[in-house]
PDB file of N, CA, C and O in Angstrom:
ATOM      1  N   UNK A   1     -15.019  -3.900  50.257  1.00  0.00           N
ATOM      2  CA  UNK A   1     -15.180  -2.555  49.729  1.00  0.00           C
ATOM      3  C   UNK A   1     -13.862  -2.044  49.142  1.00  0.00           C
ATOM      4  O   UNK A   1     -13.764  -1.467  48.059  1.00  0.00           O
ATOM      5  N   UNK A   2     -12.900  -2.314  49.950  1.00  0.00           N
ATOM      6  CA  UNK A   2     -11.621  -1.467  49.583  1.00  0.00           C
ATOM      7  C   UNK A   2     -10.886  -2.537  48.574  1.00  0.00           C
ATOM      8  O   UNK A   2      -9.967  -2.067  47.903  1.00  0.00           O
ATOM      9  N   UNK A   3     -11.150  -3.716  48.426  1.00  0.00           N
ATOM     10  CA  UNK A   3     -10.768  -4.835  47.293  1.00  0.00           C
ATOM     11  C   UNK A   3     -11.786  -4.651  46.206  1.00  0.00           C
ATOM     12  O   UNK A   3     -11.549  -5.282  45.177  1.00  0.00           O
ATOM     13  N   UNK A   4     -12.759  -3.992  46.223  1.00  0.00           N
ATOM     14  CA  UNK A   4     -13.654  -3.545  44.686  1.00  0.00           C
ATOM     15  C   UNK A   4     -12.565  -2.777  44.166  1.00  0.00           C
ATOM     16  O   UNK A   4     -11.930  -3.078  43.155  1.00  0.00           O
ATOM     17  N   UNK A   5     -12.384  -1.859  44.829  1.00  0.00           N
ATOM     18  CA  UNK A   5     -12.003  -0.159  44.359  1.00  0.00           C
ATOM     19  C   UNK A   5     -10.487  -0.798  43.899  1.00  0.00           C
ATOM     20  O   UNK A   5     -10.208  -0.674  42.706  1.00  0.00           O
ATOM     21  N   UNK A   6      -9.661  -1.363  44.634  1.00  0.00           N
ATOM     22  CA  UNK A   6      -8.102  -2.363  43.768  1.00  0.00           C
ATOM     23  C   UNK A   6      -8.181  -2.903  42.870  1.00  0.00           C
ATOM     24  O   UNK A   6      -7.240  -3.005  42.083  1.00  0.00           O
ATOM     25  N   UNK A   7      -9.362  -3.445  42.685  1.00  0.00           N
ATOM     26  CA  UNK A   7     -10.115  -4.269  41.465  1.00  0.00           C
ATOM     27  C   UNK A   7     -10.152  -3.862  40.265  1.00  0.00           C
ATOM     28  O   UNK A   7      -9.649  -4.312  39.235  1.00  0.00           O
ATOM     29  N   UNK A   8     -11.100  -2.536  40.577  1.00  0.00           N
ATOM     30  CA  UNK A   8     -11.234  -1.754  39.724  1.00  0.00           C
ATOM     31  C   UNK A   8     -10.300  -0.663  39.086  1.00  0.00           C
ATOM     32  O   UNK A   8     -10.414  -0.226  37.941  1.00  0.00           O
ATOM     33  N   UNK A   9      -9.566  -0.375  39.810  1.00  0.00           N
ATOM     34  CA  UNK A   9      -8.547   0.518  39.844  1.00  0.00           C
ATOM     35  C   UNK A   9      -7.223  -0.349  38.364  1.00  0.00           C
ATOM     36  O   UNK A   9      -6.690   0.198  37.398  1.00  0.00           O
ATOM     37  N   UNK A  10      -7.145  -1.754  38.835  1.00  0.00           N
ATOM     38  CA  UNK A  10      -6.243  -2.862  38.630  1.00  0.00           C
ATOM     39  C   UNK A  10      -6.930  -2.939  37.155  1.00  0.00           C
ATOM     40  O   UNK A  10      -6.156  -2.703  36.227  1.00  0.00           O
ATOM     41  N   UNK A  11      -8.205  -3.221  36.834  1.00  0.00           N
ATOM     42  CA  UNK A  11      -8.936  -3.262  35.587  1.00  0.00           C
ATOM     43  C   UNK A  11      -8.678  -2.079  34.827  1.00  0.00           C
ATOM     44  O   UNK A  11      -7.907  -2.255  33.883  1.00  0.00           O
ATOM     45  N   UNK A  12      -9.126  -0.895  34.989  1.00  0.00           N
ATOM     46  CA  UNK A  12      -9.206   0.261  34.508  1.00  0.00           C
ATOM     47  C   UNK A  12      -7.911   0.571  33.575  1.00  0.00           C
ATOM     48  O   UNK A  12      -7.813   0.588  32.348  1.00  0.00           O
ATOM     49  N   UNK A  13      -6.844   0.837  34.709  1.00  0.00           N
ATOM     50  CA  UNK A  13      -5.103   0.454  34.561  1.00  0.00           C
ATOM     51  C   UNK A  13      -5.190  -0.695  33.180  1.00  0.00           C
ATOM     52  O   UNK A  13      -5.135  -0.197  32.056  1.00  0.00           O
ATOM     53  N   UNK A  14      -5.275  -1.646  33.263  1.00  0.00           N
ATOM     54  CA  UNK A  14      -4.772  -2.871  32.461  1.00  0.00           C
ATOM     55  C   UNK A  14      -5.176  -2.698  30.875  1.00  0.00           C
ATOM     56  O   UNK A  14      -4.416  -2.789  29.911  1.00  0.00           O
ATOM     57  N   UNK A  15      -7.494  -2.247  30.883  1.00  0.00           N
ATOM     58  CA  UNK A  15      -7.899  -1.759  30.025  1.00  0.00           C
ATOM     59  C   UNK A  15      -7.599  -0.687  29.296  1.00  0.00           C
ATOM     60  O   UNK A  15      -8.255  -0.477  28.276  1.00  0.00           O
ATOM     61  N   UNK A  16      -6.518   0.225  29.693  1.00  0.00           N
ATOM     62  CA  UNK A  16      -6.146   1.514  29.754  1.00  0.00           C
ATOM     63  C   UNK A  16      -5.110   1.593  28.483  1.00  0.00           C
ATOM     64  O   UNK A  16      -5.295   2.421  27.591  1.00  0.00           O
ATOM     65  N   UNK A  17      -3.909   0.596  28.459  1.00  0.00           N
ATOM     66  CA  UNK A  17      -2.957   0.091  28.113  1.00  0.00           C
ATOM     67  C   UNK A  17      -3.389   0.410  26.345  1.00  0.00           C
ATOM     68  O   UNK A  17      -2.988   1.300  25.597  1.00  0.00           O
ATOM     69  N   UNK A  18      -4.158  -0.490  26.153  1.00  0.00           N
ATOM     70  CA  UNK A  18      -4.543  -0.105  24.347  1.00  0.00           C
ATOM     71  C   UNK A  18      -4.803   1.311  24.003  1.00  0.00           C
ATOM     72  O   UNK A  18      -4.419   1.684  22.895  1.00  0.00           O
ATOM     73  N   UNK A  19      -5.305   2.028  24.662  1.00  0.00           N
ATOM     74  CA  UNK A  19      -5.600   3.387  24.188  1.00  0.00           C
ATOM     75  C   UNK A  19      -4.427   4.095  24.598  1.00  0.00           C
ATOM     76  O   UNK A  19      -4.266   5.126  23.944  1.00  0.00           O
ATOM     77  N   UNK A  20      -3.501   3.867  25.522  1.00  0.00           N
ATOM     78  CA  UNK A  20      -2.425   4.846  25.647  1.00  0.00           C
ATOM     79  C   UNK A  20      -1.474   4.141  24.390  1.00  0.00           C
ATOM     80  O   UNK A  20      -0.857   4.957  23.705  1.00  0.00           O
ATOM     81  N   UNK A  21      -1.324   2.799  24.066  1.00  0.00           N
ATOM     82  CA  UNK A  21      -0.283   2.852  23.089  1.00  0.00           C
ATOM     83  C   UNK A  21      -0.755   3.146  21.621  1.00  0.00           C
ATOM     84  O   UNK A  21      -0.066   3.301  20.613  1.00  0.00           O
ATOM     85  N   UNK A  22      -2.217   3.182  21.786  1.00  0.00           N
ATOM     86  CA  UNK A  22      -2.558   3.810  20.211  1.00  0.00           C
ATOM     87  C   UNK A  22      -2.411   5.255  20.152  1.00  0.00           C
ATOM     88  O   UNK A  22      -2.263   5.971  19.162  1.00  0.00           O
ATOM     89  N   UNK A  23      -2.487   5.610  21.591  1.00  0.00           N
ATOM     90  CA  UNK A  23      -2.696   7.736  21.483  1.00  0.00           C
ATOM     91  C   UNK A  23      -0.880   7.470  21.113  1.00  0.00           C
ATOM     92  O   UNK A  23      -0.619   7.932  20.002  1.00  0.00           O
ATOM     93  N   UNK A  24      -0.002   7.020  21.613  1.00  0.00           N
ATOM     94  CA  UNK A  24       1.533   6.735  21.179  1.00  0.00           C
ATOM     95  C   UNK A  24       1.889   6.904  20.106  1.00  0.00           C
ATOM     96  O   UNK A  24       2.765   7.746  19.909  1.00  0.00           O
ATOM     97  N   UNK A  25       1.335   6.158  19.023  1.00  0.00           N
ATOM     98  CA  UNK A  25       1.660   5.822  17.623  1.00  0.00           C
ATOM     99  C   UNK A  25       1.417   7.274  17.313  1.00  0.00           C
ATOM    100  O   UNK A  25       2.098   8.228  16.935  1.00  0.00           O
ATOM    101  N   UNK A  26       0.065   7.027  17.654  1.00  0.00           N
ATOM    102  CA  UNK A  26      -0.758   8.574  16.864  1.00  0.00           C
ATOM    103  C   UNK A  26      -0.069   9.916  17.031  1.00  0.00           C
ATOM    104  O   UNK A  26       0.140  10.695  16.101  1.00  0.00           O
ATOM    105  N   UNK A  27       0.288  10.131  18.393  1.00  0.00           N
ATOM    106  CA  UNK A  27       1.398  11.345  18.430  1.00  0.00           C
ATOM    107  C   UNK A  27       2.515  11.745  17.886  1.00  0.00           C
ATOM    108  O   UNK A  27       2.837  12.867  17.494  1.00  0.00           O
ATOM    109  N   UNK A  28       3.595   9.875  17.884  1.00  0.00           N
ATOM    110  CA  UNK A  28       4.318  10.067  17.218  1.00  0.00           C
ATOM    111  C   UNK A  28       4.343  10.291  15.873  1.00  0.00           C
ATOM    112  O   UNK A  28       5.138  11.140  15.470  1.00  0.00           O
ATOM    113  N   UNK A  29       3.424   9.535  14.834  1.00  0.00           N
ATOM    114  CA  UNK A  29       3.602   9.511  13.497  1.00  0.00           C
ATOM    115  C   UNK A  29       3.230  11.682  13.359  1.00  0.00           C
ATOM    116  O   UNK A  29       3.674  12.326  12.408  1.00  0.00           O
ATOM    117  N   UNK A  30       2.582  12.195  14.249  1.00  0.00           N
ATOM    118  CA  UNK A  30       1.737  13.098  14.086  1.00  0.00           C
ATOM    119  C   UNK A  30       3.300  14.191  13.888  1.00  0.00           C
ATOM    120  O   UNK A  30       3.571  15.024  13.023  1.00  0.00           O
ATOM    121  N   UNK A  31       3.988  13.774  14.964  1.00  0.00           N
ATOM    122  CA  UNK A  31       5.078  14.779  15.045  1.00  0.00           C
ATOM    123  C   UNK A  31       6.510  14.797  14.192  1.00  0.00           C
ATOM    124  O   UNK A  31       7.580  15.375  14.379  1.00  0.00           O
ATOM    125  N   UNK A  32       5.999  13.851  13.126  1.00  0.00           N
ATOM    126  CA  UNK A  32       7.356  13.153  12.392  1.00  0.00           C
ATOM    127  C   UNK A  32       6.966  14.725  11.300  1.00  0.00           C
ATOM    128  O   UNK A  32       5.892  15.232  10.976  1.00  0.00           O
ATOM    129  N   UNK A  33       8.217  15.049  11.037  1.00  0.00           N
ATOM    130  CA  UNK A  33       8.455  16.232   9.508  1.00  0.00           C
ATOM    131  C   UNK A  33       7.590  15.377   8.549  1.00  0.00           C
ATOM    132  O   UNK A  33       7.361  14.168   8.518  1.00  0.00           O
ATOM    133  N   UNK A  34       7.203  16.371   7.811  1.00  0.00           N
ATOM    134  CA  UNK A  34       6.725  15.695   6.157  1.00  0.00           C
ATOM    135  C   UNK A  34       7.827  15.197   5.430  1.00  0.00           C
ATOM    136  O   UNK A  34       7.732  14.195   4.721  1.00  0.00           O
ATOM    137  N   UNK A  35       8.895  15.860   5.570  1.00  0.00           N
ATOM    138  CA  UNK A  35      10.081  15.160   4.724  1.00  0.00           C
ATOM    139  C   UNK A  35      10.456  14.151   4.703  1.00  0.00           C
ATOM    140  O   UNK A  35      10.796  13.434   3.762  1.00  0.00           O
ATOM    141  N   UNK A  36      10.406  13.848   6.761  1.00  0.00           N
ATOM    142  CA  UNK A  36      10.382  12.376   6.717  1.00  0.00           C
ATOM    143  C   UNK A  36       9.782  11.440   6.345  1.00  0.00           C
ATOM    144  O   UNK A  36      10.241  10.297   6.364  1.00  0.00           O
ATOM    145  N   UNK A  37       9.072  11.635   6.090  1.00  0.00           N
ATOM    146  CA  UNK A  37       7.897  10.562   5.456  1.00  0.00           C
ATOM    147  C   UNK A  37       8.112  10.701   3.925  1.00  0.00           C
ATOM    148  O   UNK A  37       7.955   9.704   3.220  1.00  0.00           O
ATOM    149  N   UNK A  38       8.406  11.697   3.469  1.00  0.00           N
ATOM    150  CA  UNK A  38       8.422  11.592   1.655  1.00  0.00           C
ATOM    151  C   UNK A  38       9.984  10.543   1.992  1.00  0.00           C
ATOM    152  O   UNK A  38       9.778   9.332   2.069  1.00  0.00           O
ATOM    153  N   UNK A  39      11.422  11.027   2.172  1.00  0.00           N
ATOM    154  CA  UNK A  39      12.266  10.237   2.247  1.00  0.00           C
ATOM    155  C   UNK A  39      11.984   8.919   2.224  1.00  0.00           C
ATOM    156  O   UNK A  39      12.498   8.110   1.451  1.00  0.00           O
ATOM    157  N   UNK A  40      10.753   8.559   3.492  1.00  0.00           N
ATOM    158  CA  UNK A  40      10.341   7.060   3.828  1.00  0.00           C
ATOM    159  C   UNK A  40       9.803   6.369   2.501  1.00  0.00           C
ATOM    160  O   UNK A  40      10.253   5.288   2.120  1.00  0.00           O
ATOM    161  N   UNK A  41       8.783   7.083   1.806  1.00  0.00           N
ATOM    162  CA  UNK A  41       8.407   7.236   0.829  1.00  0.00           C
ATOM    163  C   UNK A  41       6.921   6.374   1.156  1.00  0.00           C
ATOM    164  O   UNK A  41       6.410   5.492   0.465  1.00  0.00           O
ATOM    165  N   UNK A  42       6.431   6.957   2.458  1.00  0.00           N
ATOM    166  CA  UNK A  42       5.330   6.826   3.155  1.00  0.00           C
ATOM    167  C   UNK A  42       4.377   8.034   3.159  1.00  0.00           C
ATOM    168  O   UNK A  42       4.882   9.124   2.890  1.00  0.00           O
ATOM    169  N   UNK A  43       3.066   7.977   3.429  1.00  0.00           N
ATOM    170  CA  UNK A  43       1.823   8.886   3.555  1.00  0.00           C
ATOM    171  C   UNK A  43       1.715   9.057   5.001  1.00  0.00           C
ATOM    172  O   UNK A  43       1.330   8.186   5.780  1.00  0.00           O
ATOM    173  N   UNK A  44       2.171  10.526   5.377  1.00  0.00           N
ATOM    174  CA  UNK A  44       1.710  10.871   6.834  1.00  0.00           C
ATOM    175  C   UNK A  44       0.313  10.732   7.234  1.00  0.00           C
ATOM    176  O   UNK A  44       0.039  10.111   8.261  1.00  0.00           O
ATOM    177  N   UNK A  45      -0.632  11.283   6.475  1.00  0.00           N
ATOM    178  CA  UNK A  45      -2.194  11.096   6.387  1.00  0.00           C
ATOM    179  C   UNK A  45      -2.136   9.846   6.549  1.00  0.00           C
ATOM    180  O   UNK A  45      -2.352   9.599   7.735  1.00  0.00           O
ATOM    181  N   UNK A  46      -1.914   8.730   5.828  1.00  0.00           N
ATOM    182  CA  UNK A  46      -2.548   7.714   5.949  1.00  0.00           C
ATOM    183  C   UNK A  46      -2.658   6.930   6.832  1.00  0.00           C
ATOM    184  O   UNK A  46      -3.620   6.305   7.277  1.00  0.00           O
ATOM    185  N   UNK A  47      -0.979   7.006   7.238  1.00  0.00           N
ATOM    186  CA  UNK A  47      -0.954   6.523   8.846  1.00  0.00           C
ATOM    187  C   UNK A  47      -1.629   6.771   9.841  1.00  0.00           C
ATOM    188  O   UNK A  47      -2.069   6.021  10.712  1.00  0.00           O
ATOM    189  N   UNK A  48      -1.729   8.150   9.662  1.00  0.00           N
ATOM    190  CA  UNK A  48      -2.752   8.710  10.904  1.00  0.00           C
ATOM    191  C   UNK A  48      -3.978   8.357  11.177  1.00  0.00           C
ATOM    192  O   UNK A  48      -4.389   8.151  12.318  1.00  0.00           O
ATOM    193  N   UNK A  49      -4.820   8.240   9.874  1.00  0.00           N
ATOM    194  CA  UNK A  49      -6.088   7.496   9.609  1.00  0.00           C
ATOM    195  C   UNK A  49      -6.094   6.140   9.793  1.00  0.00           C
ATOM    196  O   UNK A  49      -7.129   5.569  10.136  1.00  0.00           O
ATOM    197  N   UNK A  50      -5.070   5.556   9.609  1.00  0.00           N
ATOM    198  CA  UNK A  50      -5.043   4.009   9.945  1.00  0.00           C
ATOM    199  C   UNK A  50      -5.096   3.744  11.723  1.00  0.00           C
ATOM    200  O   UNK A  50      -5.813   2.989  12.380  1.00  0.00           O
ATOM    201  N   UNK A  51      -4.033   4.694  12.144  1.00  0.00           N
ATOM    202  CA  UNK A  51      -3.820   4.810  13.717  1.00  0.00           C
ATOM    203  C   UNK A  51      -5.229   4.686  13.886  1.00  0.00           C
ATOM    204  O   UNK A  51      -5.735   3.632  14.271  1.00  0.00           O
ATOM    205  N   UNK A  52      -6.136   6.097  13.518  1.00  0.00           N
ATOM    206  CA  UNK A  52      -7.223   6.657  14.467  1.00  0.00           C
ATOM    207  C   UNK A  52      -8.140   5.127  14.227  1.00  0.00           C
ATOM    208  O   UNK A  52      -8.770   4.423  15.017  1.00  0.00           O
ATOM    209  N   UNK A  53      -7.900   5.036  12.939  1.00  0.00           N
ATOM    210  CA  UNK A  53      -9.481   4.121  12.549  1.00  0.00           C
ATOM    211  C   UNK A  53      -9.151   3.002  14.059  1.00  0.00           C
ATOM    212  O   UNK A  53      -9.823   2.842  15.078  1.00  0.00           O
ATOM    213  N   UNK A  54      -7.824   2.383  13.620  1.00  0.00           N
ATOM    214  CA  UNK A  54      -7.471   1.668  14.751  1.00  0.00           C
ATOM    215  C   UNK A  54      -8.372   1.577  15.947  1.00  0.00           C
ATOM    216  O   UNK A  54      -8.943   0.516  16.202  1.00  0.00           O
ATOM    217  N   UNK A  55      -8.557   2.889  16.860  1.00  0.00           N
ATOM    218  CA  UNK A  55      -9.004   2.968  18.146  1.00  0.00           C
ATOM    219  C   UNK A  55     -10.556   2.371  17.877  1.00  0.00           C
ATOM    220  O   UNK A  55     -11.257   2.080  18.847  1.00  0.00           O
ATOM    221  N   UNK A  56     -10.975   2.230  16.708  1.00  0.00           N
ATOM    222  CA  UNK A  56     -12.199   1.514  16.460  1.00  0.00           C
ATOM    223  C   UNK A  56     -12.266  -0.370  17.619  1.00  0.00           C
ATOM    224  O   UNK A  56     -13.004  -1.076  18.306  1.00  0.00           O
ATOM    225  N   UNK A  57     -11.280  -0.284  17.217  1.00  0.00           N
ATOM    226  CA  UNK A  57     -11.112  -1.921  17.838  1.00  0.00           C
ATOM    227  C   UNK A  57      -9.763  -2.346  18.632  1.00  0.00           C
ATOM    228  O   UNK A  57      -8.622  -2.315  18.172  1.00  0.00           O
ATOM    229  N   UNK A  58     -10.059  -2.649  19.606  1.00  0.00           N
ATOM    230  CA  UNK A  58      -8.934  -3.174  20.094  1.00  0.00           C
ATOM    231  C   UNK A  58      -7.560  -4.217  19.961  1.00  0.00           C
ATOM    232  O   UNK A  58      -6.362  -4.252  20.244  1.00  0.00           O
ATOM    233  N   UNK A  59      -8.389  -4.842  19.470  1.00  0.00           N
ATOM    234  CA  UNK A  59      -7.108  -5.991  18.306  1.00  0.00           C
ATOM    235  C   UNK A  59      -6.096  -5.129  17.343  1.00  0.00           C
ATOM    236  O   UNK A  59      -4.912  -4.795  17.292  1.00  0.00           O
ATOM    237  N   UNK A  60      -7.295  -4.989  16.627  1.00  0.00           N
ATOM    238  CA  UNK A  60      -6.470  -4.208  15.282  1.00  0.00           C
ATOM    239  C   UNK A  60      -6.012  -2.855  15.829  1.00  0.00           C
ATOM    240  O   UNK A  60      -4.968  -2.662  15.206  1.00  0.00           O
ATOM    241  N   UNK A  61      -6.218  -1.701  16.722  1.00  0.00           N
ATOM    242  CA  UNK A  61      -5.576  -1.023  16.982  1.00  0.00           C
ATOM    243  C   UNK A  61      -3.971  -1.623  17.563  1.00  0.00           C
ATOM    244  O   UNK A  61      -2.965  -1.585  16.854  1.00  0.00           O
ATOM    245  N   UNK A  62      -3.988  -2.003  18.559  1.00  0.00           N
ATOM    246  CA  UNK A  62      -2.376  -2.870  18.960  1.00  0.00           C
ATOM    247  C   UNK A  62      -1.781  -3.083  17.650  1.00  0.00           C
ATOM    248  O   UNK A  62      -0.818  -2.501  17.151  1.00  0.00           O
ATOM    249  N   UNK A  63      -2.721  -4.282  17.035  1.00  0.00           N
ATOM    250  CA  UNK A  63      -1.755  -4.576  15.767  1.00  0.00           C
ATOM    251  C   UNK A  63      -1.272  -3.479  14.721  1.00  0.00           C
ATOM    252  O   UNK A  63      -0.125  -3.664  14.313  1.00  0.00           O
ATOM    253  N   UNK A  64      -1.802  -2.600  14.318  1.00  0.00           N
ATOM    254  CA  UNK A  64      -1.838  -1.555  13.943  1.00  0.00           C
ATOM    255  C   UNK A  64      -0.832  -0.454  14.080  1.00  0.00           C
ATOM    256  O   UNK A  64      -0.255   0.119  13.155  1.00  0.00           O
ATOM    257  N   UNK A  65      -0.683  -0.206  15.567  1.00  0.00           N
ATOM    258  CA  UNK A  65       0.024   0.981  16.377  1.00  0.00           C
ATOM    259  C   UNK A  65       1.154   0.166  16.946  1.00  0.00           C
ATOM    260  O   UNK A  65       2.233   0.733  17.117  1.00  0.00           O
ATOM    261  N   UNK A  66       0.977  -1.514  17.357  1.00  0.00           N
ATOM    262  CA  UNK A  66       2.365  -2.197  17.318  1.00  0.00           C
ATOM    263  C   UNK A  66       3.119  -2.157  16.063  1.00  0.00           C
ATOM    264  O   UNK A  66       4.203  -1.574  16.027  1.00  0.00           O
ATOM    265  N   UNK A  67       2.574  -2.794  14.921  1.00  0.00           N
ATOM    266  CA  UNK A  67       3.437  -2.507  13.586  1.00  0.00           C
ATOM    267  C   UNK A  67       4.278  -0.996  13.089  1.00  0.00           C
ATOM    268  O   UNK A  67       5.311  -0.875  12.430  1.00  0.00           O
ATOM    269  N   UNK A  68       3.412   0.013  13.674  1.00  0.00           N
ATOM    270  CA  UNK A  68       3.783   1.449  13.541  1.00  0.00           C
ATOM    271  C   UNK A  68       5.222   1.680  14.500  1.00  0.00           C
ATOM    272  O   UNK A  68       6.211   2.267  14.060  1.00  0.00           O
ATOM    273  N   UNK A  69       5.155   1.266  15.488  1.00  0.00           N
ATOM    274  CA  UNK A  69       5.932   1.643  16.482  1.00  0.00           C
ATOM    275  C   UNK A  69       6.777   0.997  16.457  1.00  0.00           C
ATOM    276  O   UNK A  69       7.864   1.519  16.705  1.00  0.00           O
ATOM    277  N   UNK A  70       6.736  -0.343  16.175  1.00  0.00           N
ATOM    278  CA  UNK A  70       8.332  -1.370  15.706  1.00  0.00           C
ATOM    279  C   UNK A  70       9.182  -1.444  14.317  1.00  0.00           C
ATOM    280  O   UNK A  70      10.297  -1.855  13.997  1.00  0.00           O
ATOM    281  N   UNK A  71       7.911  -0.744  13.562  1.00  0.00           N
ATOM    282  CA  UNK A  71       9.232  -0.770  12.185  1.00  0.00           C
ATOM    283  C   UNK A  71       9.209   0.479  11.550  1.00  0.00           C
ATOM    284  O   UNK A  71      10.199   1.105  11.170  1.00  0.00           O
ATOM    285  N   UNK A  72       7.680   0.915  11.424  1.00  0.00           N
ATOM    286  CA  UNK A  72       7.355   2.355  10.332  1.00  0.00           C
ATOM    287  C   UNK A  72       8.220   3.587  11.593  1.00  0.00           C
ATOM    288  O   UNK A  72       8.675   4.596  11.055  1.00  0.00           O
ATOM    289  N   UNK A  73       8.399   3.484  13.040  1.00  0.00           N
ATOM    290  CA  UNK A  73       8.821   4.788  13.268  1.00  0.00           C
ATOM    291  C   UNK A  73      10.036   4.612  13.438  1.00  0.00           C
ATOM    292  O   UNK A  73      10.716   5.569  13.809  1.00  0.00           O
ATOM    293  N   UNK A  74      10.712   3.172  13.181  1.00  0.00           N
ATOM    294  CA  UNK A  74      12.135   2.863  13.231  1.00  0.00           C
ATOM    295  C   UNK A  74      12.484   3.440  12.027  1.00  0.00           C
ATOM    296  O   UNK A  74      13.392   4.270  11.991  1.00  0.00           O
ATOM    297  N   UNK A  75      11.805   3.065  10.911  1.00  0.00           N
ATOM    298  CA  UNK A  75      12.238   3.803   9.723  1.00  0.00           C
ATOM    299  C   UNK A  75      12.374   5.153   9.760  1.00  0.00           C
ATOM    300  O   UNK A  75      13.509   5.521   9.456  1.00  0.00           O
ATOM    301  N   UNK A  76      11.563   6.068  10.043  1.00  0.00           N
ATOM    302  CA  UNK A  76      10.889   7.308   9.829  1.00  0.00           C
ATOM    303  C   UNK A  76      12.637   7.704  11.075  1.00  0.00           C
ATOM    304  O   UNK A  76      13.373   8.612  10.689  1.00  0.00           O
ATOM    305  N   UNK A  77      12.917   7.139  12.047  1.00  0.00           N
ATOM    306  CA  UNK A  77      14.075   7.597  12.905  1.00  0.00           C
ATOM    307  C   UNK A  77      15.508   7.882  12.781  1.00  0.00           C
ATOM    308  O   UNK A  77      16.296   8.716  13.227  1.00  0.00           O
ATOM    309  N   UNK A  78      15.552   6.481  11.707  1.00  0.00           N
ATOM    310  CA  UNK A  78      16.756   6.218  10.957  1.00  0.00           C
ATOM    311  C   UNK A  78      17.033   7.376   9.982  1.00  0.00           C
ATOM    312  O   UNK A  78      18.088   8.008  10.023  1.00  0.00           O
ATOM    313  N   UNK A  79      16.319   7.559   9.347  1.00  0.00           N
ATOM    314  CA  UNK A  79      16.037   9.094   8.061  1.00  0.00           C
ATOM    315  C   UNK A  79      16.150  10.105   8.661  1.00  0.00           C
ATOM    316  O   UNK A  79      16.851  10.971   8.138  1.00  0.00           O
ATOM    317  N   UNK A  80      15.365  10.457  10.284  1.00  0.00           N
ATOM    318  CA  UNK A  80      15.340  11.695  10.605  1.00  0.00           C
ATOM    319  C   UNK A  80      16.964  11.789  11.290  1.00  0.00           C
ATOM    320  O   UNK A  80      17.360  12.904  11.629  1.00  0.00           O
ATOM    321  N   UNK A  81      17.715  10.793  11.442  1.00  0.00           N
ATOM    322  CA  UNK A  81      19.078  11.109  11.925  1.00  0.00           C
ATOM    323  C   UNK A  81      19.903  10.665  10.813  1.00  0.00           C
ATOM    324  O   UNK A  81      20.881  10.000  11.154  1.00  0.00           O
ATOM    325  N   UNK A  82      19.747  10.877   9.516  1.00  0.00           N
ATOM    326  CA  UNK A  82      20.752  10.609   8.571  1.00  0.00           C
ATOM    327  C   UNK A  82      20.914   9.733   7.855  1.00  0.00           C
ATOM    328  O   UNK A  82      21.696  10.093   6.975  1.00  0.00           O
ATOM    329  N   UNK A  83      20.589   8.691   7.721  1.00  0.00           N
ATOM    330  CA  UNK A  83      20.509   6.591   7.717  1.00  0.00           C
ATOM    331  C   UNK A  83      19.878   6.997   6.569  1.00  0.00           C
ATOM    332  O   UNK A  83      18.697   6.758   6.820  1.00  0.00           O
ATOM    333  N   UNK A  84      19.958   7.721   4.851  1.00  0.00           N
ATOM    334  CA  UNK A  84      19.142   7.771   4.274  1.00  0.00           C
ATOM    335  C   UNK A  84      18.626   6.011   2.909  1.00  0.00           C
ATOM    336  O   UNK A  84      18.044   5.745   1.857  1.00  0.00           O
ATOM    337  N   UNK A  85      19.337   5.441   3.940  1.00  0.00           N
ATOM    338  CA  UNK A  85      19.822   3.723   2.981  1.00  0.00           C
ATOM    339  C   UNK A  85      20.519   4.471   1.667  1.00  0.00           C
ATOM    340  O   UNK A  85      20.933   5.594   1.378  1.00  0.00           O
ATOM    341  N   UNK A  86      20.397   3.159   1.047  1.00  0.00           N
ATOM    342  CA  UNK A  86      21.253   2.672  -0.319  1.00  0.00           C
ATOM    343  C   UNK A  86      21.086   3.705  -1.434  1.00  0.00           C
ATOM    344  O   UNK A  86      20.144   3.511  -2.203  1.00  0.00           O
ATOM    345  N   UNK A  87      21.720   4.581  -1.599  1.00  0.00           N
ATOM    346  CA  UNK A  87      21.433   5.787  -2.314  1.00  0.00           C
ATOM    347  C   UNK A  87      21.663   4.903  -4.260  1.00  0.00           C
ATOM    348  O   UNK A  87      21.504   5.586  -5.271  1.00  0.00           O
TER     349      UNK A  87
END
C-alpha cells in the first residue's frame, strides 16, 4: 500500500518534469522586454506560440523549450545586460 503511493508519488514527480520546464521557457520568453527581442531580432509572439504549441507533445515540447532555454534566452540575456554583438 504505502509502496503504491512512493510509486506513484515517484511517477507523478518524474512525469511532472516536461511541463514544469515548458511552463519555464514560457514564463521566461513571456517576461523578456520587447526591445529585447527586436535587438535579438526575434518574434516574442512566436516563441510563445511555439513554447505553448510545444505542451502539445512531449518530445517536441523539451526539444523546443530545451533549444529556448540554452541559446534563444542566452541571447535575449546577453542584450538585456549590454552584449549588443558586432555593431
Amino acid at each position: 500500500m504505502i509502496a503504491d503511493v512512493v510509486v506513484t508519488v515517484v511517477l507523478l514527480t518524474v512525469l511532472s518534469i516536461p511541463l514544469a520546464i515548458t511552463g519555464w521557457a514560457f514564463l521566461d520568453a513571456a517576461s523578456r522586454a520587447k526591445w529585447v527581442w527586436a535587438f535579438a531580432g526575434r518574434r516574442q509572439v512566436v516563441w510563445l506560440c511555439v513554447i505553448a504549441f510545444g505542451l502539445l507533445t512531449v518530445i517536441g515540447g523539451l526539444a523546443i523549450s530545451g533549444y529556448y532555454l540554452t541559446r534563444v534566452r542566452r541571447e535575449l540575456a546577453a542584450i538585456e545586460a549590454g552584449d549588443l554583438g558586432p555593431a
